[in-house]
Structures are given as C-alpha cells and as structure tokens.
Legacy VTK file of the C-alpha trace (Angstrom):
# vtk DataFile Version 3.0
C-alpha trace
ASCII
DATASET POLYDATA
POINTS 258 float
-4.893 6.955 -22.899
-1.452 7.116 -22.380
0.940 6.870 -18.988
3.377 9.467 -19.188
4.867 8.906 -15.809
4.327 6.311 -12.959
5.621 8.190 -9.150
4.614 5.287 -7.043
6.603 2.108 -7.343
8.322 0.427 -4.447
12.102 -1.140 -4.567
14.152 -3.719 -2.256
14.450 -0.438 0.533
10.785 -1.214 1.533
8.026 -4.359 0.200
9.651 -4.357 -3.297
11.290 -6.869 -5.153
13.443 -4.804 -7.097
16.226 -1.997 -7.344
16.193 1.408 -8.027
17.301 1.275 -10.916
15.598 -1.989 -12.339
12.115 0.375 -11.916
13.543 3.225 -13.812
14.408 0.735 -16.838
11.253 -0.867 -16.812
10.027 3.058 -16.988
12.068 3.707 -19.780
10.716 0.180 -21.859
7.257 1.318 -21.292
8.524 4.891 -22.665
7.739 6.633 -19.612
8.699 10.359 -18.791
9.176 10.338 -15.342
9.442 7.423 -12.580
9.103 7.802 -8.510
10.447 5.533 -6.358
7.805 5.950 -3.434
8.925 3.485 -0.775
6.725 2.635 2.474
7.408 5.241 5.237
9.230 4.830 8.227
6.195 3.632 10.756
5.922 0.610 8.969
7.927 -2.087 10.888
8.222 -4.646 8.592
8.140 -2.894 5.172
9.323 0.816 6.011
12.084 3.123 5.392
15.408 3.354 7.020
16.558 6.579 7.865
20.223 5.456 7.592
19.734 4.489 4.086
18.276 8.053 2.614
21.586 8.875 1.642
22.346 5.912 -0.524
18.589 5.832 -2.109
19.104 9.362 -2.695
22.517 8.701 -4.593
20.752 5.470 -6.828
18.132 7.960 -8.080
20.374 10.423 -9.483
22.556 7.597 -10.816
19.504 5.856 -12.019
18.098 9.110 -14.028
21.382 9.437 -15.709
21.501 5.375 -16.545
17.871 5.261 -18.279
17.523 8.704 -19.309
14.156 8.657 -17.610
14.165 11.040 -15.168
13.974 9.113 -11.892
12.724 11.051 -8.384
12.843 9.870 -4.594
9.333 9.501 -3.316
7.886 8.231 0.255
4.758 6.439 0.606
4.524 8.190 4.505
2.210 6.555 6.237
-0.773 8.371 8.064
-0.540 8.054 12.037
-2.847 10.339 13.749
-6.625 11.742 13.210
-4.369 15.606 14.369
-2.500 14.916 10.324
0.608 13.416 11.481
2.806 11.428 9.208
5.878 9.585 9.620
8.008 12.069 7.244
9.254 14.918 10.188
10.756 18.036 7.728
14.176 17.429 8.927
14.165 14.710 6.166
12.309 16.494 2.953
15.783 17.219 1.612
16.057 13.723 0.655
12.843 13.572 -1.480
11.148 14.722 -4.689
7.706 13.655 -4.259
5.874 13.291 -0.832
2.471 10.830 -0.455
0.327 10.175 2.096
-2.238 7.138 2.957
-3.754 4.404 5.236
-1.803 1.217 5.983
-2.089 -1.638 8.061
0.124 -2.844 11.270
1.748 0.852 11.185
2.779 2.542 14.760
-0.274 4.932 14.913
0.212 7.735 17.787
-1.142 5.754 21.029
-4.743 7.534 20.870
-5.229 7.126 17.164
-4.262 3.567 17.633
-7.912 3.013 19.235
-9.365 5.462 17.229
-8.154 5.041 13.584
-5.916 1.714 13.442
-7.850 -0.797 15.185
-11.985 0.191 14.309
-10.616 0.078 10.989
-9.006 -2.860 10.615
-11.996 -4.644 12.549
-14.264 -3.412 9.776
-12.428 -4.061 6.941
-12.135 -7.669 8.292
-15.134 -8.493 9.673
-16.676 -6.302 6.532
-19.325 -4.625 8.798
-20.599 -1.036 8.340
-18.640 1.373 9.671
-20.266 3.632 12.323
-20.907 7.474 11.821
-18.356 8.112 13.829
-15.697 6.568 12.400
-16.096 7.585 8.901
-16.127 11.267 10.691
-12.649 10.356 12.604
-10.610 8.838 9.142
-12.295 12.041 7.043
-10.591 14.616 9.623
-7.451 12.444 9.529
-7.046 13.162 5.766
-7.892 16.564 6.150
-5.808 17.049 8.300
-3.008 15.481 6.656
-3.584 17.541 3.717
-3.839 20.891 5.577
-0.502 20.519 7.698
1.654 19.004 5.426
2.607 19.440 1.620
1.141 16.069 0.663
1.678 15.806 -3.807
-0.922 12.741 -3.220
-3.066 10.892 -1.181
-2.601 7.262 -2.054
-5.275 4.606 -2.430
-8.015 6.864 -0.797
-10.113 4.656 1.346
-8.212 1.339 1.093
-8.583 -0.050 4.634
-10.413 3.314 5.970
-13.518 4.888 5.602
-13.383 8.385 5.100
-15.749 10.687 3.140
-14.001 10.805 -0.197
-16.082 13.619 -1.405
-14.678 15.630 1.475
-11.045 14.894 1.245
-11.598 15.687 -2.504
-12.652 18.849 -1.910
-10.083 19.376 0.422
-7.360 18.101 -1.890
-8.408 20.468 -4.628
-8.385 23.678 -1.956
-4.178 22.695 -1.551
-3.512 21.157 -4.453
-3.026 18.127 -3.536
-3.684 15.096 -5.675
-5.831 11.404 -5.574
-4.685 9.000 -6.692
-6.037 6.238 -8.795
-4.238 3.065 -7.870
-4.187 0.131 -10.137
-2.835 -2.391 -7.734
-5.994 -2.440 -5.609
-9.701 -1.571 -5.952
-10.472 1.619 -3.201
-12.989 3.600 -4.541
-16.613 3.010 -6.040
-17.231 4.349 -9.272
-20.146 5.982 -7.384
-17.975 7.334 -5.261
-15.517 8.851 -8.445
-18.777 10.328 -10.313
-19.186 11.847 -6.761
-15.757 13.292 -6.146
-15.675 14.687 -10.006
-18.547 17.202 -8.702
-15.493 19.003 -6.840
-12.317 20.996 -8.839
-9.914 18.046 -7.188
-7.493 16.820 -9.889
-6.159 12.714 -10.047
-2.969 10.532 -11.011
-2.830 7.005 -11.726
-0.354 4.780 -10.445
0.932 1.097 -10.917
1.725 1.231 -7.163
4.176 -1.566 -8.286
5.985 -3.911 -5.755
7.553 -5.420 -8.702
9.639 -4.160 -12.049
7.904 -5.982 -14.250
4.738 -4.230 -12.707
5.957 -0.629 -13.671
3.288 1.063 -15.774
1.121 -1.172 -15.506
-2.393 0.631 -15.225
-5.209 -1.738 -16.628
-7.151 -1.688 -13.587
-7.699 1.812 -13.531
-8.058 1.884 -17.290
-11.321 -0.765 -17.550
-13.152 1.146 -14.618
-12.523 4.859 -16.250
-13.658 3.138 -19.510
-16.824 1.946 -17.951
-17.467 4.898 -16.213
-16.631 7.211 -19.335
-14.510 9.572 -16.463
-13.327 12.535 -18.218
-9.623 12.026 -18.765
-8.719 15.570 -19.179
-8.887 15.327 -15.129
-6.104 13.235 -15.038
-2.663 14.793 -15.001
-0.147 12.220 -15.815
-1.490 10.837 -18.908
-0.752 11.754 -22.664
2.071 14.129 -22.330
0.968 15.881 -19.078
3.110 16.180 -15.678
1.478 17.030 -12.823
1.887 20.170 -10.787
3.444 18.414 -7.654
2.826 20.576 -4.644
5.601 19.089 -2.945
8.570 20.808 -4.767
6.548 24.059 -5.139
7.066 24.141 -1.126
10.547 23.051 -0.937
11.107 25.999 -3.635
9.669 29.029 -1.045
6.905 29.393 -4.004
4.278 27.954 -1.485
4.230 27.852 2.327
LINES 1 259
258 0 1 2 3 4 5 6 7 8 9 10 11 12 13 14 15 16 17 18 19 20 21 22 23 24 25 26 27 28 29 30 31 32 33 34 35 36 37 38 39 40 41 42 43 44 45 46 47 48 49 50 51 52 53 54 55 56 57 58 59 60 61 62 63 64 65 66 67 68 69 70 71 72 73 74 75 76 77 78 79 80 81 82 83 84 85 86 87 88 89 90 91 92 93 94 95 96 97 98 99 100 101 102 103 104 105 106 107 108 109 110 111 112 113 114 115 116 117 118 119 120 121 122 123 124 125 126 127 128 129 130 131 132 133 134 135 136 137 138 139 140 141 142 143 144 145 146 147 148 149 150 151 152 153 154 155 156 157 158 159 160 161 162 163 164 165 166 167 168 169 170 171 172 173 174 175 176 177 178 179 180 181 182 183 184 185 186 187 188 189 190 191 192 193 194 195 196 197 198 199 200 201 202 203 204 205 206 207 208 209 210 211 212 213 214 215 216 217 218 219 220 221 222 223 224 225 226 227 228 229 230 231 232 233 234 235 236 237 238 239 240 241 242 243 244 245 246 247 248 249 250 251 252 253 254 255 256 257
C-alpha cells in the first residue's frame, strides 16, 4: 500500500508547527501527489482559523504547488457545532478553499443548546470513560448526518474521536452524498469491529497523517498495522496506489452538484 496524497495536515495558521510550504516539501520527499493543508476551523479559540489571514494562506498554497511541484490545496478542518449540521465554514468563505472537512473537537464554541447537548455529555464521557447513554449516541449520530446532508463535507474526520455516534449510520449516510471517512493515523477512533461493520455499507475511506508536524507528513503506520490485521479490502480506499479521490467539495463549487 501506497499514499498517493495526504489532504489533512495542519501548519503555523492553526496547532501546527510548520509552514505551508515546509508540508508540501515533506509531500514531495515522501513522493506524494497531492497535499492539503486542512487547518482547525474558525470555532476553535485557541487553535482555529483567522478569517483575516485566508487571503495570505490562499496565496502560500499556490506559491507552494509551484515551489514543490506537488500540487498543494487549501483545506479546513471546520469544526462541528450543532446537532441541526452547523459548521464553522459559512459559504461566504468556500472561495478560499479546495477541500472542506468536518469533525468533533474539544473546547470549540458549540451553538448555546448543543453546548449541553453535544459538547459537554461528551466530553464528560470521554473523561470519566463511562457508557454513553442511548440518547446521546442518538444526538452525535443526527449531528453527523446532518452535517453531511446540509453541507458539501469531502470528509468526516476522525469519526467518533471524542463523540459517540453510530458509525454504521453516518457511513451509510456518507456513501448516499459522497462524502468520505476518514482513517486517521494520528489517533485511534474507530474499532476494527466497528470498520468490518461500516464496510457492510457502499461508503468509501481516505487515510490521513492528520500531521501537526512536517516531519509527520505521510506518515500512515497506524492505519496501516490495523488494516493489516483486519485484512480491510484496500480497493475501498481512494487515496492509495495511484488513486485520487472524487472530492465532493469541488464538484459543488463547479455547479456539477447542488
């Protein structure tokens, strides 16, 4: 197995420790295709965005494609913030960006009710490590739903990480809008029981370093031991040995999908 492109790495504009273009050359050593630069989204108080600096990120990607030769696209990591499908990415700003995520993080500004009904339960549980109730698991499933269904999500990042959502749901979901899951090799958030589950749907995956560092670009063995165990079917995966994915993302900013 072989990474052909790596779309969520994080720079100095968010929890990084590195530029722009100090990812895209680590891309190009590890003979990558294709690098994202997939920054935290703007909800995140310490380690989010700044609108004011889209302009200049926007302007280090191109420069940064042309520098390594590897082509090099503006991602956000948007941050979920409501069981209704909110993120923090509003449309007024998806000129600035090639590749649009979605997922679950901690200490974000939720929407005032989904602070009490998504933020805090699930940080208590993931703490305290307790089961979490019917309920909630009901609550963070609609939330990705609903994130998929109202907005042109390319990927849901590190699926249940800090939440507790039916994956097999959001899976099936995902596959209805083509949307992705991703596989993230920076942290464990998914059982394999819970992969053998989700491969019973049509919902397709991507693997990502989710690096906070250059020298972390690429850098997949993680997810590579636990597909090895598991024997998952690669052909499933859509940035590996020569594939590119079919991001849904640009496919909407086209007018080829609404």
């Amino acid at each position: 197995m072989i990474l052909t492109s790596d779309y969520h790495t994080h720079t100095v504009f968010s929890h990084g420790t590195g530029n722009i273009i100090d990812n895209a050359m680590m891309a190009k050593e590890k003979g990558l295709k294709e690098i994202g630069i997939s920054d935290h989204g703007f909800a995140h108080p310490a380690f989010g965005l700044t609108k004011s600096k889209l302009p200049i990120m926007r302007e280090l990607v191109d420069k940064a494609s042309i520098e390594s030769g590897v082509k090099t696209l503006l991602g956000i990591e948007s941050n979920i913030i409501s069981e209704e499908g909110a993120t923090d990415l509003k449309s007024k700003y998806y000129d600035y960006f090639d590749i649009y995520f979605a997922g679950v993080h901690k200490f974000v500004m939720y929407k005032f009710k989904s602070l009490f009904t998504l933020s805090i339960p699930n940080l208590f549980r993931t703490y305290f490590k307790g089961k979490p109730s019917k309920s909630l698991v009901k609550r963070d499933t609609k939330a990705y739903i609903n994130v998929i269904k109202n907005n042109p999500v390319d990927a849901i990042t590190h699926l249940n990480f800090c939440c507790f959502a039916d994956p097999v749901e959001v899976a099936k979901c995902a596959s209805d809008y083509g949307t992705y899951i991703e596989l993230n090799s920076k942290k464990e958030h998914l059982t394999d029981e819970e992969l053998y589950q989700m491969l019973k749907t049509d919902v397709r995956f991507i693997i990502n370093s989710d690096a906070h560092d250059p020298n972390r670009v690429g850098e997949i063995s993680l997810v590579e031991e636990k597909l090895k165990r598991m024997n998952f079917p690669l052909d499933r995966i859509d940035n590996i040995d020569g594939r590119l994915p079919d991001f849904r993302f640009a496919k909407y900013k086209s007018g080829e999908i609404k």
